[in-house]
Every structure is written in structure tokens, then in C-alpha cells.
N, C-alpha and C positions, 0 to 999 in steps of 0.2 A: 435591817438595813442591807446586810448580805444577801435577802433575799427577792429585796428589789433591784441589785445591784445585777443580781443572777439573770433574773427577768429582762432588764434592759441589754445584758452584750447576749444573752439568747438571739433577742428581737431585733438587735443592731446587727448581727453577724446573719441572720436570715435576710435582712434585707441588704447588706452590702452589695449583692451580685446583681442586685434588680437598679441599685442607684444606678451603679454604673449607666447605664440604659440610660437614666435621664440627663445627668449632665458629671463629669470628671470632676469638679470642685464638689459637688456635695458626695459623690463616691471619697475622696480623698478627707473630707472632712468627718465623715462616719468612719474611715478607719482609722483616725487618727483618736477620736472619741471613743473608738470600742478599744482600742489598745490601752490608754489612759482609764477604760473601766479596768483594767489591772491593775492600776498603780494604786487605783482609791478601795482594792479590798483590803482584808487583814491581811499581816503575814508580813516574814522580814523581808527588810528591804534588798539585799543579795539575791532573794529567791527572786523577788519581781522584778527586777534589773534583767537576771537571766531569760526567765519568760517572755518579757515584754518584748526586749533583741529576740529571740529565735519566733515571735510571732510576728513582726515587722520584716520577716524572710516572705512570709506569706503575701506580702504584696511588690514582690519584685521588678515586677514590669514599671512601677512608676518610680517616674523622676521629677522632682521640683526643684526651681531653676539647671536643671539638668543633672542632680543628683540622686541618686538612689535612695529611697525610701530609707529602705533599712540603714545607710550610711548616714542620712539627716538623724536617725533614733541611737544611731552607735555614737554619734557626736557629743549628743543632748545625754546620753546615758555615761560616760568617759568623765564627762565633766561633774555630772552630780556622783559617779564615784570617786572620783578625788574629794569632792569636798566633804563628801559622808567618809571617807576616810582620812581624813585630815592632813591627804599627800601622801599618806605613807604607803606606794606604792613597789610592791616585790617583783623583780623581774627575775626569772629561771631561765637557764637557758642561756643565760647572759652572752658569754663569748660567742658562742655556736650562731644566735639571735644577730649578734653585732659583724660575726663574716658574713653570712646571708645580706645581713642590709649593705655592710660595704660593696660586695661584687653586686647587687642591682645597682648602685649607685654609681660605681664604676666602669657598667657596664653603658649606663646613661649620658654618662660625659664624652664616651665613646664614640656615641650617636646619638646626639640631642637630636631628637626628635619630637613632634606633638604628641604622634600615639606613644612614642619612648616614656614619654612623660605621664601619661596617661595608666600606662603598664607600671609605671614607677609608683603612681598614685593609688593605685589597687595591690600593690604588696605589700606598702606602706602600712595601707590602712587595715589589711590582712595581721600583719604584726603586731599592731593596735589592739588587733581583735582577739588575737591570744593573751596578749599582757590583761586586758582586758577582764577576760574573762579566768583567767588565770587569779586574778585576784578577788574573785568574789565566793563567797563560802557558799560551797554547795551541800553542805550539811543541810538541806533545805525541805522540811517537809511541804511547803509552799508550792516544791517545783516538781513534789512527786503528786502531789494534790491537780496541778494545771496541766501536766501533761498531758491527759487524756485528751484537754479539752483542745490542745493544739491538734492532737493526731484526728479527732474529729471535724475540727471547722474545716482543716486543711482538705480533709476529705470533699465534705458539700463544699466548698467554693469550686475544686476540681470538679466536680458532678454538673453544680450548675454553670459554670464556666462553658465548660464546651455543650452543656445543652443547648444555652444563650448564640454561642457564634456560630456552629454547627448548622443553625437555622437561620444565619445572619441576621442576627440581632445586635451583636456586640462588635463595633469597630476601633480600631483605636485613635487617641484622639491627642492632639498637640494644640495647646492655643497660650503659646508663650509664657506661661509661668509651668505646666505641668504636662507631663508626657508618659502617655505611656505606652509599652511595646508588650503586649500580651504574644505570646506566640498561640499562632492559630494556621492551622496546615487543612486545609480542607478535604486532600485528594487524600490523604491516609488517614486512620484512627488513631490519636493521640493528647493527652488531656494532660494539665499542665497547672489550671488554677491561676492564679493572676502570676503567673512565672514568662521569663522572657525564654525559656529554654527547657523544652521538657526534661535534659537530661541536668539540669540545676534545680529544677522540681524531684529529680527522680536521688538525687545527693544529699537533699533538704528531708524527705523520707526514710532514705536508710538512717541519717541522722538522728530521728524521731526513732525507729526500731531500736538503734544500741542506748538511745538512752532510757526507754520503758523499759529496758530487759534489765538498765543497772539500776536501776529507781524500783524494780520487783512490782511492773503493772499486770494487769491483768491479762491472760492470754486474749483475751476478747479482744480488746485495745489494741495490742500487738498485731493482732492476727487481721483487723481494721487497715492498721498502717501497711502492713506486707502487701493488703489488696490495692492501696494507695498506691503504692511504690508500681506495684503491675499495672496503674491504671497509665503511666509514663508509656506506655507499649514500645517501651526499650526493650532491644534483646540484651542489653546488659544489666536490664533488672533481674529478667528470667536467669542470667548465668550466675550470678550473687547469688539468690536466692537460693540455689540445687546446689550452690556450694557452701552454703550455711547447713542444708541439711545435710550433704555429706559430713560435712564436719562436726555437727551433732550426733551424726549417726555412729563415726569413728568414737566421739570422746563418748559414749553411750555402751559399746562394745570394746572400747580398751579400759574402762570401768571393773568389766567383768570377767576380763579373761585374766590367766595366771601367765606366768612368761611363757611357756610352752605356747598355749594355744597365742599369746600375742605373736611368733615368731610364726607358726602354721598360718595364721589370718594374715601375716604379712605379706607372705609367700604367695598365697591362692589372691591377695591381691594384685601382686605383683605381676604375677601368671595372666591372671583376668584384665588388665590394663596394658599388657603387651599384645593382647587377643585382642583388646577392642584396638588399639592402634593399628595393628596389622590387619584387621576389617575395613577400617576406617580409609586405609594407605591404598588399599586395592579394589577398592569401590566408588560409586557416588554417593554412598550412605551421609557421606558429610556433607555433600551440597543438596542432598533431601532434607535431612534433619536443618539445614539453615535455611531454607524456603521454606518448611515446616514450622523454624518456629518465626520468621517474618509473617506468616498467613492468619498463624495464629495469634498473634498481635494486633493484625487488622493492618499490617505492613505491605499491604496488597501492591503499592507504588513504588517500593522499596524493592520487592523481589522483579517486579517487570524489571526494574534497572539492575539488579544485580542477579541474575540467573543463577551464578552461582560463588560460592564462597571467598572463591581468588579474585571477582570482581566487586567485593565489598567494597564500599567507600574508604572503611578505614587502613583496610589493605593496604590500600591503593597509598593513601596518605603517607602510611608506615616506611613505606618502601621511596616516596619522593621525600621525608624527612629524614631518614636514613641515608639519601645520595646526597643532601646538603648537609649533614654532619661531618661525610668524612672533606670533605673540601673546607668547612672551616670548624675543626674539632674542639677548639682551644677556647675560642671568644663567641663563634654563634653571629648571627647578622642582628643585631640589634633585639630589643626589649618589645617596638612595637615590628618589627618583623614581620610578624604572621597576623596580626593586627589588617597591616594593608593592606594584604592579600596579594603582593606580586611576588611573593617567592613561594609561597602554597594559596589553594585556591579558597581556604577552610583551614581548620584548629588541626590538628596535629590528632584528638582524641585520643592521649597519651601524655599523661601529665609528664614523666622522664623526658621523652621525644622532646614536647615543648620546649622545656627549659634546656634542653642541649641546641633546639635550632637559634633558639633567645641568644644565650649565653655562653652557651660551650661547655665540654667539662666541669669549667670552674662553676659556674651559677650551679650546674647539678649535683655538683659536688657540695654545695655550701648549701643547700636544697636538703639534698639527705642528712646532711651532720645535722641542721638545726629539727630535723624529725625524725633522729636517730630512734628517739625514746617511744616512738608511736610502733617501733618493731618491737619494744623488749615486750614478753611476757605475751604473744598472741592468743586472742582468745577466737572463738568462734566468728562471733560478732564483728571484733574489730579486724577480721581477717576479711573477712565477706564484704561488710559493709562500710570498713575506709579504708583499706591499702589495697584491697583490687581493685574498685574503681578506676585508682590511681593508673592503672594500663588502659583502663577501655574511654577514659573523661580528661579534659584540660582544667583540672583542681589547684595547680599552684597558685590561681590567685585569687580562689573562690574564698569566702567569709568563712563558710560552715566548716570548712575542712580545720581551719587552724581553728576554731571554737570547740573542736570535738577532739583537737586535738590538747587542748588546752585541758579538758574534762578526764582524757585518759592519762594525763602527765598527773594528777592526783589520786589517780586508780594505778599502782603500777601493774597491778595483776590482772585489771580490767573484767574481773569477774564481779565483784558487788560493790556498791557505793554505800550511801547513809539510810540504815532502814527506822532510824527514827531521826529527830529535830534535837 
């Protein structure tokens, strides 16, 4: 049975990319059918609840009657775990969870607005999504079992995703019950897989990396999803990435050394990093190296626009969220704010920023206490791949972030999870 089960979400997931092409309703109906081939293999019911939510990320771009995939599957999955747990649901975080939700909510009353509301309705269900996932037992060899096979499909759908539009093939299409917004940039290289935003494909990846390093997959798999995550041709993959291996590299050689040589390696670091600042301070080495690594990306449209480093976009951003913060530091111009686009032109990319131009202070303040516990105990992984993000990405209301946050609030150490069931 298992092995015709295998045979069909194979055959369903190679042909997913091709439906599209013919018509939106039968696309949507085969991912709805290959996701649900997980429900009907073996294995406990926790493990497939989780897999099934973080493979319903994989089709981001669509919405029915104007909802998000994966939010219709977070509904339908919430409800069948209340009832396979018979209510008896454990909320962590309790207080910390309950000021975060008060100041969104108070910040809403403040400025009822549509998108206010709307911003309200994606923290919301953010919260959801920890408690959520917070309560299902990841002791799961089910999910160390499936992993692989998400960090693979995600791959080929990205692969033939932008072969398909690349050569206009693939458009997107709205006809009243279902919509979808694939993001497809034609003048630069960049690959995305049925995602509305390459850099919420490139979140959903690192994603995938921290959790085959705590599930013990195999380097192959790993080494798969790193090329995924590059395939985003973000330069904030590229700077994650050399900062995982630095930090591999450090916890590799502080391993080995006795105190003496750790305070000599300090030193010659410390030396060697005031050398490269002070190269960096009196040259153009840094606006080479970032046209460098734009080119190398395939960011070819991105560097004619930005020549050089001080005219980055997100610079630029940093610096107009910055001059609206100090004019209202406290409360912030509203939840959908940035939303409309008349007080910044674009996201802040700067999850802090955001929530201070939102909310002020307080929201960032009630931001950090309820993710206090995502600082304790940094490891490699979770330093790389979900708290820097948080400077270069607008994460406060994304799904994955409090999902994986929710994964490392039962890891405090963040080094190993369950290596058996």
C-alpha cells in the first residue's frame, strides 16, 4: 500500500508544475490531493499534522476565496488537533503571548483601519501558529522520515517554476474563487517555486536547513536545501550562509584550543577584523564586493540601480524608517501603516524597524519579550538561520518564523532534537 502511495504523490508532485499550465482548478485540486497523500500514509498523527502545515508553505502564492493556502490547511489542521486532543490545549509563554496580543490590539483600536485589520489578522493567526504547533509532539520519527522529501519537491517545483515562466509559460491567474500571485521578475534571476516572494521562499528554506540538522538528515539533503535557499538569489542568503560557516568554523576551533591559545585566536581575530574594517573604511572594496556578490546572483538590475552600497534599497529604507520613528517613537503610525505605502514606498526589510514604524516601542518591546526564549542558548543554526534574517526580512508576521519558533522553545539548547520515536 505504501508503495503505491509513494508512486502516486511521486507522479502527482512531478506533474503539479505542468497542471498549472492547463487550468488553476485542477493545479489546486492535485495539491490539495498530494498533500492529503500524507495524511493517508502510516505514522502518528503529530508527525503528519506538522509535515502536512510546512508542505502547504510550498504553495504560497494561492488563495481561495482570498485566503492563503496554507492558512485554509492551518484552520482545517487546529481544529482536527483540538479534537484528537480532546481540548486539552497547553499555552507557553502565556503572559509574554497575552502583552504581544494586547498592544496589536490596542494598537488596532487606535487606527481601525482595513489593512490595520488585516495586519491584525496575520499576527493573529501567527500566534495560532505557535500555540499550534507548540502543542504537537515532535518526538516524531514520521517527520524525520518526510523531511527529506519536502526539502526535495521544494527544490523541483523552484527548478521548474521558473523554467515554466522564464519562457512565459506560466501567468497568473484570478477567476473568482482562486488566485494566485507567483512572484516572477523577469529582468533579474531569481526563483521562488509557487511562493509570492522570493525572500519568504528564501525563510521557508532556512527553515528546512535548521530543521534536518535537528532531525540528524543527511548532509546530502542539507547540502540540497543550502543550494535551494541560494537558488532565492538573495544577497541575504549569501550572508546567512558565510555566517553559519563562520560560526561552524569558530565552534570547530574553540573545540580545540586550551584557554591560552583561545585568548591568542582571539586576539589575531580581533587584529584581523579591525584590518579588514579599516581596508574596507578607505577603499571601494565594499562597493566591489556588493556589485560582486549582486552579479553573482544574476542581480544584474539590481546593481545598474544600485552602483553602490550606500544606494542599496534597504539603506535607503533604514534610514526613511528611522526618520519616522523618532517623530513617533512611542505608538508608531498604525498596524497597516506600511501596508499602504504612503509613509514608506516598500517593507522596511527589518523585522525591529517594522514593528517600531507599526507600533512604536511598545509593540517592539512586546515583540521581543514574547521571543525572548528564541535568544537563549544560540546555536549555529538558529543564529544564522532565524535571528539574522530578522535584520535583513519583515518576519513579524510571517507563519514560519513563529513555527520554528515554537520547535526551538522545546529544544532549549537547540542542538539535538528526537533521534528515535
Amino acid at each position: 500500500m505504501n508503495n503505491i502511495l509513494n508512486i502516486c504523490k511521486i507522479a502527482t508532485c512531478v506533474l503539479l508544475p505542468f497542471s498549472f499550465l492547463i487550468n488553476i482548478d485542477l493545479f489546486v485540486i492535485l495539491a490539495i490531493l498530494y498533500i492529503l497523500m500524507y495524511a493517508a500514509e502510516n505514522g502518528d498523527i503529530d508527525g503528519k499534522i506538522f509535515i502536512i502545515y510546512m508542505l502547504s508553505f510550498q504553495f504560497s502564492a494561492i488563495k481561495i476565496f482570498n485566503v492563503h493556502f496554507y492558512d485554509i490547511f492551518l484552520v482545517a489542521l487546529v481544529l482536527l488537533c483540538i479534537v484528537y486532543k480532546n481540548g486539552k490545549i497547553i499555552v507557553q509563554n502565556g503572559i509574554e503571548l497575552l502583552t504581544f496580543l494586547f498592544l496589536i490590539i490596542i494598537r488596532l483600536v487606535l487606527k481601525p483601519t482595513d489593512l490595520a485589520l488585516t495586519d491584525t489578522a496575520s499576527y493573529i493567526t501567527c500566534i495560532i501558529t505557535f500555540i499550534f504547533i507548540l502543542n504537537l509532539n515532535k518526538n516524531s520519527l514520521y517527520i524525520k522520515e518526510k523531511l527529506p522529501e519536502l526539502s526535495i519537491s521544494s527544490l523541483y517545483f523552484t527548478l521548474i517554476v521558473f523554467f515554466l515562466y522564464s519562457r512565459g509559460m506560466i501567468k497568473n491567474v484570478t477567476n473568482g474563487l482562486i488566485t494566485s500571485d507567483i512572484f516572477m521578475y523577469t529582468d533579474e534571476l531569481r526563483m521562488n517555486g509557487f511562493f509570492t516572494d522570493p525572500n519568504k521562499y528564501l525563510v521557508y528554506e532556512m527553515a528546512l536547513i535548521c530543521l534536518l540538522i535537528l532531525y540528524r538528515e543527511s548532509n546530502f539533503i542539507i547540502l540540497l536545501t543550502v543550494i535551494a535557499t541560494v537558488l532565492s538569489m538573495s544577497r541575504s542568503s549569501l550572508i546567512c550562509i558565510i555566517v553559519y560557516i563562520l560560526l561552524i568554523l569558530y565552534r570547530y576551533l574553540n573545540n580545540r584550543f586550551n584557554s591560552k591559545s583561545k585568548a591568542i585566536f582571539a586576539l589575531l581575530l580581533i587584529i584581523f577584523g579591525c584590518g579588514i574594517i579599516y581596508f574596507i573604511s578607505t577603499t571601494n572594496f565594499n562597493n566591489a564586493v556588493f556589485k560582486g556578490m549582486g552579479r553573482l546572483l544574476g542581480r544584474t538590475r539590481s546593481v545598474e540601480y544600485t552602483a553602490t552600497i550606500m544606494d542599496d534599497n534597504r539603506l535607503k529604507i533604514w534610514h526613511l524608517a528611522i526618520g519616522l520613528i523618532k517623530n513617533k517613537p512611542f505608538i508608531g503610525y498604525g498596524l497597516g501603516a506600511i501596508s499602504d505605502k504612503n509613509i514608506l514606498p516598500f517593507g522596511t526589510h527589518n523585522t525591529f524597524l517594522g514593528l517600531m514604524v507599526k507600533g512604536g516601542i511598545f509593540l517592539l518591546f512586546a515583540f521581543i519579550l514574547f521571543f525572548r526564549k528564541l535568544f537563549v542558548h544560540p546555536n549555529a543554526e538558529k543564529i544564522a538561520f532565524i535571528i539574522l534574517p530578522l535584520f535583513f526580512l519583515d518576519l513579524d508576521a510571517y507563519r514560519v518564523l513563529y513555527l520554528m519558533y515554537a520547535v526551538y522553545m522545546e529544544i532549549p539548547d537547540g542542538l539535538e532534537l528526537y533521534s528515535k520515536n
